[in-house]
C-alpha positions as CSV (number, residue, x, y, z in Angstrom):
1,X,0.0,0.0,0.0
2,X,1.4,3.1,-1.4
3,X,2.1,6.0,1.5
4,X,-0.1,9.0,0.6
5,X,1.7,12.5,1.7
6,X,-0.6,14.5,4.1
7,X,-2.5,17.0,2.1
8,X,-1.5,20.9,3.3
9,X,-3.8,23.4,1.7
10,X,-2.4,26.0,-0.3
11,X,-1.2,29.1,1.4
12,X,-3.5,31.9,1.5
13,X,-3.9,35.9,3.0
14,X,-7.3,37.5,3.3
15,X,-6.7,41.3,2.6
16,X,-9.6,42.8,5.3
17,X,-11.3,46.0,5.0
18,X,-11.7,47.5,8.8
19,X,-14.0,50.2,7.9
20,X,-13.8,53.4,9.5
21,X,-13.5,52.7,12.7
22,X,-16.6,51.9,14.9
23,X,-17.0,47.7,14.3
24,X,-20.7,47.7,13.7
25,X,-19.7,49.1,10.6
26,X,-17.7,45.9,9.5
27,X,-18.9,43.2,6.9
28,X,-20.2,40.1,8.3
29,X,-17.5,38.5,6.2
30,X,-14.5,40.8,7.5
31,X,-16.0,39.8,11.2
32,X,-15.2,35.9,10.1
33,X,-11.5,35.9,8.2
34,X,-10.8,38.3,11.6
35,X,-12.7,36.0,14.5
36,X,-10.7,33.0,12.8
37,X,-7.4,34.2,12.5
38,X,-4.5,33.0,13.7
39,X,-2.3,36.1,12.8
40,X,-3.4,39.5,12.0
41,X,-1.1,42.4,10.9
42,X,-2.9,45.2,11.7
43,X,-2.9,49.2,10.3
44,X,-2.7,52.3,12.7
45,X,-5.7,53.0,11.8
46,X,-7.8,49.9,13.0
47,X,-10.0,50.3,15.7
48,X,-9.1,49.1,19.1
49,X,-12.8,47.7,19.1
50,X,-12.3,45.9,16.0
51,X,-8.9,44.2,17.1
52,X,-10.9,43.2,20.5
53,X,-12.7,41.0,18.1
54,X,-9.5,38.8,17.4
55,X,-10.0,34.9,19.2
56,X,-7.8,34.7,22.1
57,X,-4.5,33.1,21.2
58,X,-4.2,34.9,18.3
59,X,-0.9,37.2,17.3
60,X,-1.6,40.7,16.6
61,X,1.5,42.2,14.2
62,X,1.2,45.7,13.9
63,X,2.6,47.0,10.7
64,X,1.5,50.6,11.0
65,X,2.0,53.3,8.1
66,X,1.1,56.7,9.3
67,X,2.2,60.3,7.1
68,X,5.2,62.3,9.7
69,X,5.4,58.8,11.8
70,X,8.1,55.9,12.1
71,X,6.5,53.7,9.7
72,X,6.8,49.8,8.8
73,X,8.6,49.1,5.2
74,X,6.0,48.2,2.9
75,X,8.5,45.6,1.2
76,X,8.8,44.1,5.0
77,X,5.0,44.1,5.2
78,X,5.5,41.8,2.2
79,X,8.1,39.2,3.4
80,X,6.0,39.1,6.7
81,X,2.9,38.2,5.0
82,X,4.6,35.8,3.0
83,X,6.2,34.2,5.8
84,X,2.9,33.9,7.6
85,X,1.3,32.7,5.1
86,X,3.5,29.9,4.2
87,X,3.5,28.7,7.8
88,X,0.1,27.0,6.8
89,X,-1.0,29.9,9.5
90,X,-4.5,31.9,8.7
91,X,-3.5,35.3,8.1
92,X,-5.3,38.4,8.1
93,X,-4.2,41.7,6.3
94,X,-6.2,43.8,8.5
95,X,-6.5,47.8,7.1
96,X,-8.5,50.7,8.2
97,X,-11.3,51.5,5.8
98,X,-11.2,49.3,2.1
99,X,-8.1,47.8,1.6
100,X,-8.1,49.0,-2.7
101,X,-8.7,52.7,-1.3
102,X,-5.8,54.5,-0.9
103,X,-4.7,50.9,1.6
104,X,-1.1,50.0,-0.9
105,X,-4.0,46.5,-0.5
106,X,-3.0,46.5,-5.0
107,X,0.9,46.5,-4.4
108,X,0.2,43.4,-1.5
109,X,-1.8,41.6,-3.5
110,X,1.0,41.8,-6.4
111,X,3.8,40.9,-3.8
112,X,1.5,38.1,-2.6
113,X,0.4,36.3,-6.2
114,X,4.1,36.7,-7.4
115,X,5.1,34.7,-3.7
116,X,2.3,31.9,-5.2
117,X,-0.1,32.3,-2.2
118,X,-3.6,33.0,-3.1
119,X,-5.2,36.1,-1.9
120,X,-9.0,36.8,-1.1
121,X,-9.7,41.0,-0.8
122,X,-12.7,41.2,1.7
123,X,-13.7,44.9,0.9
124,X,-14.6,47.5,3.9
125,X,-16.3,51.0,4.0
126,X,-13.8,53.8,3.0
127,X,-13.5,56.6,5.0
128,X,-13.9,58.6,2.0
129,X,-17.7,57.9,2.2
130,X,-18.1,56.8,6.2
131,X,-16.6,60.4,7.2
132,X,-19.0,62.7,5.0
133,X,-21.6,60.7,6.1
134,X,-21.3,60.7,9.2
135,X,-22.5,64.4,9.3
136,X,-24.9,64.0,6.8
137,X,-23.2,64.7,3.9
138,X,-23.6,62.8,0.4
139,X,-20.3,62.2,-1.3
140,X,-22.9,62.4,-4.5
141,X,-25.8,64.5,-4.6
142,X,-26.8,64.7,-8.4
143,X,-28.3,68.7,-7.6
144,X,-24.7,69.8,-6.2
145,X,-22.0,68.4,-8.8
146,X,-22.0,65.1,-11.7
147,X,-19.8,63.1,-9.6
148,X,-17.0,62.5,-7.1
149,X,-13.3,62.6,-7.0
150,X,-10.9,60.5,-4.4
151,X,-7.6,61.7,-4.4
152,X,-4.8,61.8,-2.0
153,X,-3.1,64.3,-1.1
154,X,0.2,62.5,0.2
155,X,2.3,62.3,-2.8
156,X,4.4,58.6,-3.1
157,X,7.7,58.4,-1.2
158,X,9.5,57.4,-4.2
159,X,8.5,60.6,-5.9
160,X,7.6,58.3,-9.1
161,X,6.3,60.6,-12.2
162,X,2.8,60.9,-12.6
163,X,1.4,60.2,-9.2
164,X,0.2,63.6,-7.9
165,X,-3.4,64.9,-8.7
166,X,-3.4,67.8,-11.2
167,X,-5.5,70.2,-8.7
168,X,-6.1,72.8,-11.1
169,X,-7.5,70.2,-13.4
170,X,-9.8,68.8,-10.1
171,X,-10.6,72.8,-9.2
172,X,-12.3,72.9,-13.2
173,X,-13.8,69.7,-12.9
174,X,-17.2,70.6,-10.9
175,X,-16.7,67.5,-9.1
176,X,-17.0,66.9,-4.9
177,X,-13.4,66.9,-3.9
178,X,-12.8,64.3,-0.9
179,X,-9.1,64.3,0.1
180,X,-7.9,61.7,1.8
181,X,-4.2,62.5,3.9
182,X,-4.3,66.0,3.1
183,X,-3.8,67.6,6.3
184,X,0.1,68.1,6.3
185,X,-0.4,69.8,2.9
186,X,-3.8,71.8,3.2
187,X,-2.2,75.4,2.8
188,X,-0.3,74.2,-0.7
189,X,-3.7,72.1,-2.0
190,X,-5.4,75.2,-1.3
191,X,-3.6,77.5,-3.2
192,X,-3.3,74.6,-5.9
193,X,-7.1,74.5,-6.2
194,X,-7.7,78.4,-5.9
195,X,-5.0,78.6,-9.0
196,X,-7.3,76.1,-10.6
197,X,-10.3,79.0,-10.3
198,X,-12.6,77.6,-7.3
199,X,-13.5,80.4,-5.5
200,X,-12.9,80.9,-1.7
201,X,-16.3,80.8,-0.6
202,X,-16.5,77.2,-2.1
203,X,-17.7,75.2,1.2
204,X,-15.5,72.8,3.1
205,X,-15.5,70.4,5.7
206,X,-13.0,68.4,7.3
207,X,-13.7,64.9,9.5
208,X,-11.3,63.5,11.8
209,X,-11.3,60.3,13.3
210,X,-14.8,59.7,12.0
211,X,-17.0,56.6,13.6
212,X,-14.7,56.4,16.5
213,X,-15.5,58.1,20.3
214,X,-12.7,60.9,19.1
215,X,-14.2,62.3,16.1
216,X,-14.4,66.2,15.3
217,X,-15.9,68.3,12.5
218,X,-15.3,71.1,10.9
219,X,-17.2,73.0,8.2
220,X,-16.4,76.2,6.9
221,X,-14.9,77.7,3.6
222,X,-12.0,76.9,1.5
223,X,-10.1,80.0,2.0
224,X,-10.3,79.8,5.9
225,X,-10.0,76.0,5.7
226,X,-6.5,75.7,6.4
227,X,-6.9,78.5,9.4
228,X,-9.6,76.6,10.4
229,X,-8.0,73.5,10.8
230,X,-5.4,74.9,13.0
231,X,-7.4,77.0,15.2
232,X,-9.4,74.1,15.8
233,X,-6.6,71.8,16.3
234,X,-8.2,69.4,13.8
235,X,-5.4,66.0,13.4
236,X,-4.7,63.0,11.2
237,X,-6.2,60.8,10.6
238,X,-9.1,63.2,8.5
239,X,-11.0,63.4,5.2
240,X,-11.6,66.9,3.5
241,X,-14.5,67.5,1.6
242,X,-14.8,70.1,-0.7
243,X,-18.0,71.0,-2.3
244,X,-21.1,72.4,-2.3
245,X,-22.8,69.3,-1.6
246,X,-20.9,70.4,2.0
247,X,-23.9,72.3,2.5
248,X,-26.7,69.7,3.4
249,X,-23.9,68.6,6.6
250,X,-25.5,69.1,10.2
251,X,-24.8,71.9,12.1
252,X,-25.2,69.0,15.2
253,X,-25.0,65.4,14.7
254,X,-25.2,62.4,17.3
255,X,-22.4,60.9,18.4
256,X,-20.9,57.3,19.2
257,X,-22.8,57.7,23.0
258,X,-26.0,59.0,21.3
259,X,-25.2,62.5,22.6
260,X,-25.6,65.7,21.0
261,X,-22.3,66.7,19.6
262,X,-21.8,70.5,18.1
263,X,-19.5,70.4,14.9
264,X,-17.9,73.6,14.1
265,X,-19.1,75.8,11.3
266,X,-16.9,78.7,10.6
267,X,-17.4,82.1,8.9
């Protein structure tokens, strides 16, 4: 009788969208690949709350990436995963908001496929939308502007051609602006986008920390959003909106506690 060599499956990653921040707010399928997981290598930007969902025994590896912060080398992010992964171990790539959304979750994927281990991309809610949102406004609103625009406004470390948004070309576009990591750079995007011809009174709004027990809001104006955001002391991790689909935020909205929480509306 021949000997039959045990059967290992092949190695595999799930690449988990977080959400924004408060776990309610996470598929029922991201809740599963996280609840079985054996390793997780976990964003800044995850949710305590969501990482509390991890099964006990489990190894949390942070691998945080955060603009003006020490940050993990996404090319060691790589060889961890790979590593993981090819310890027959089920691995979790866990990342705040959608892991295709401004989340490197494309390069991962690449590094993973090329490393033969399968990948599976469990998508979550971008902040993009969640933030907005959560003080009423519609990233699309078909009587304020045709569409929507998600850019960054963190240029690429490498300084590779090509990869910065043309903001004078977004100013003309008539589209909702929604930045995502533009805080570091607000003074320089709003020149770029008052060069491009919107005007200053074009309303603005910026979201920090949205879904979470920290979150603050600010609405105002484009030329006193970069004033704004310092006088209100307004920090990463935030969206900016620019629009005048800004508009139809509310001057209050509830909270994480179901408390009335006054967001900041400027001159």
């Amino acid at each position: 009788m021949m000997n039959q060599r045990p059967h290992h499956p092949a190695p595999s990653i799930s690449l988990v969208g977080a959400g924004p921040g408060d776990p309610e707010l996470l598929t029922l399928r991201a809740l599963r690949r996280i609840e079985a997981a054996d390793v997780v290598l976990s964003d800044d930007l995850v949710d305590a709350r969501v990482l509390a969902l991890m099964k006990p025994g489990a190894r949390l590896i942070p691998v945080g990436k955060r603009g003006g912060c020490v940050s993990t080398e996404q090319r060691f992010i790589h060889e961890l995963m790979i590593r993981e992964a090819g310890a027959g171990l089920k691995v979790v790539r866990l990342k705040g908001g959608d892991p295709f959304v401004f989340g490197r979750g494309g390069e991962e994927m690449d590094a993973l496929r090329a490393a033969g281990i399968t990948v599976e991309v469990v998508s979550g809610i971008t902040a993009g939308i969640a933030a907005p949102a959560s003080i009423g406004i519609p990233v699309t609103d078909r009587r304020h502007a045709p569409g929507v625009a998600f850019v960054t406004g963190h240029a690429r470390e490498d300084g590779g051609a090509g990869v910065n948004p043309d903001w004078q070309a977004l100013a003309r576009s008539g589209l909702t602006l929604v930045i995502y990591m533009g805080l570091a750079r607000v003074e320089q995007l709003v020149a770029a986008l008052r060069a491009g011809g919107l005007a200053a009174d074009t309303p603005a709004a910026a979201i920090a920390a949205a879904h979470t027990p920290q979150q603050r809001a600010t609405i105002c104006s484009l030329g006193t959003l970069a004033a704004q955001l310092h006088s209100e002391r307004i920090s990463s991790p935030a969206i900016l909106v620019i629009g005048t689909v800004v508009n139809l935020a509310y001057v209050q909205s509830l909270d994480l506690d179901g408390a009335m929480s006054a967001q900041m509306r400027c001159a």
